[in-house]
C-alpha positions in Angstrom: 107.0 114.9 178.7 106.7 118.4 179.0 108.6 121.6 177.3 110.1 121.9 181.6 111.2 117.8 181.5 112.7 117.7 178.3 114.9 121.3 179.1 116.1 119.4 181.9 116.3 115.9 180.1 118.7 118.2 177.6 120.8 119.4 179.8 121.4 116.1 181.3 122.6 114.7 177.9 124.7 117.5 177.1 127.0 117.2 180.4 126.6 113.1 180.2 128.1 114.0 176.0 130.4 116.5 177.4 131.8 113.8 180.2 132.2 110.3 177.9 132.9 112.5 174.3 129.8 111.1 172.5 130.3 107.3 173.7 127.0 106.0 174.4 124.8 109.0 174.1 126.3 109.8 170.7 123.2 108.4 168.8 119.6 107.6 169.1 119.4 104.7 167.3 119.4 103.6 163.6 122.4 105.3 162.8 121.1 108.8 163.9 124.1 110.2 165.2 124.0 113.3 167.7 125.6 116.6 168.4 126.0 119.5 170.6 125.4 122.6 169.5 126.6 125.7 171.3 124.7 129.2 170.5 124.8 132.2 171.9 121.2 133.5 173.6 120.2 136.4 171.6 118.6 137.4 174.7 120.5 136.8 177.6 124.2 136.8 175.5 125.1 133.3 177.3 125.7 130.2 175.6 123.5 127.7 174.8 124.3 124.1 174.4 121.6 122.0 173.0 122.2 118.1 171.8 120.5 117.4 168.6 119.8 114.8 166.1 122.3 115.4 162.8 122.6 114.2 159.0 125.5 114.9 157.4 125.6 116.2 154.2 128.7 116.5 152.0 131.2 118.9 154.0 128.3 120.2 156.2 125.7 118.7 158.5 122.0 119.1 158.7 119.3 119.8 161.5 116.2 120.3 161.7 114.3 122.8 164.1 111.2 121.3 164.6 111.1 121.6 168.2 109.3 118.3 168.7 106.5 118.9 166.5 105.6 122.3 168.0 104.4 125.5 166.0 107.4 127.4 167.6 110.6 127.0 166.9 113.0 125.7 169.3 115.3 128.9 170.8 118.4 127.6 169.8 117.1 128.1 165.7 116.4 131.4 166.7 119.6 132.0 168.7 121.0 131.0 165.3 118.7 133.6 163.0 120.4 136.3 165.1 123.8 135.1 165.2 124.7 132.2 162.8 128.2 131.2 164.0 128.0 128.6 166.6 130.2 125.9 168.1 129.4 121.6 167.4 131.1 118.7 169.1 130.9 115.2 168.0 132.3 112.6 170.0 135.3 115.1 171.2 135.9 117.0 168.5 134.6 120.3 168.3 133.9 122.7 165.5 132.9 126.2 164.6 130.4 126.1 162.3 127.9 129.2 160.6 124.6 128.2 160.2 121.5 129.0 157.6 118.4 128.0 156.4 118.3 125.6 153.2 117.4 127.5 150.2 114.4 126.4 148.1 116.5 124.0 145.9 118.8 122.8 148.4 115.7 121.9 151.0 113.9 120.2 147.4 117.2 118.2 147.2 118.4 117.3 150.8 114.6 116.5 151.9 113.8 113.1 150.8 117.0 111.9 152.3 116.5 113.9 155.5 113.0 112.4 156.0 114.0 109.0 155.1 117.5 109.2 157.8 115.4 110.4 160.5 111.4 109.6 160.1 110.5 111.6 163.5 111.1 114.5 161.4 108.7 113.8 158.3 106.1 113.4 161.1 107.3 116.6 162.6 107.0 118.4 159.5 103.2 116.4 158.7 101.6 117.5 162.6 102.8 121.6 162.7 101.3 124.0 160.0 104.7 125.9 159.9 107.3 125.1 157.6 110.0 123.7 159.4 113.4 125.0 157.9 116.3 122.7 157.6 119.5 124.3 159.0 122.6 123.8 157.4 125.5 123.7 159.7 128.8 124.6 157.6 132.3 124.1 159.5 134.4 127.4 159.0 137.5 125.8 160.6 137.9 123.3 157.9 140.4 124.0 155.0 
């Protein structure tokens, strides 16, 4: 499929999430559960809503930019770099979260669990010469 098909394959997942709240396109399989992400284009100012494959992690859940294996990164981790808060929704809820990259330590910890939860992005991370970040979502609106 190409970068044009899976934009549009995206898009179509996003309004099919938006319509049934997660039921039946709320996971990929395995237990990989997805979400949408809304950013705000650093370019353009609109927003951005992108569904993606999560992990959770404690409080906060986990994503990985790997933009199917390419060299760049996918524009909604750099929407993210230049402004970090963001919007989730799983199933129907939706959250605000602020997002940033895993520190040394953290991406040393979370990393043999992330690899093992979703394999796709071990083999990511073994075809692309850049180091693919993991991106820590963390709600704000939870007390």
């Amino acid at each position: 499929m190409s970068g044009r098909d899976w934009r549009g394959f995206g898009r179509l997942h996003a309004k099919l999430y938006k319509l049934l709240g997660g039921r039946l396109v709320g996971s990929v399989g395995l237990g990989r559960k997805v979400l949408l992400l809304t950013t705000t284009g650093r370019k353009s100012g609109l927003e951005r809503t992108t569904p993606l494959v999560y992990m959770p992690h404690g409080d906060d859940l986990i994503v990985y930019p790997s933009n199917g294996g390419k060299e760049t990164p996918p524009a909604w981790w750099l929407n993210l770099q230049a402004k970090p808060e963001a919007t989730i929704q799983i199933g129907n809820a939706i959250s605000e979260v602020r997002a940033r990259a895993a520190n040394e330590s953290e991406y040393a910890d979370i990393w043999p669990e992330a690899e093992t939860y979703n394999p796709h992005w071990r083999d990511y991370a073994r075809s692309v010469s850049r180091r693919i970040p993991l991106v820590v979502l963390e709600r704000v609106d939870v007390e």
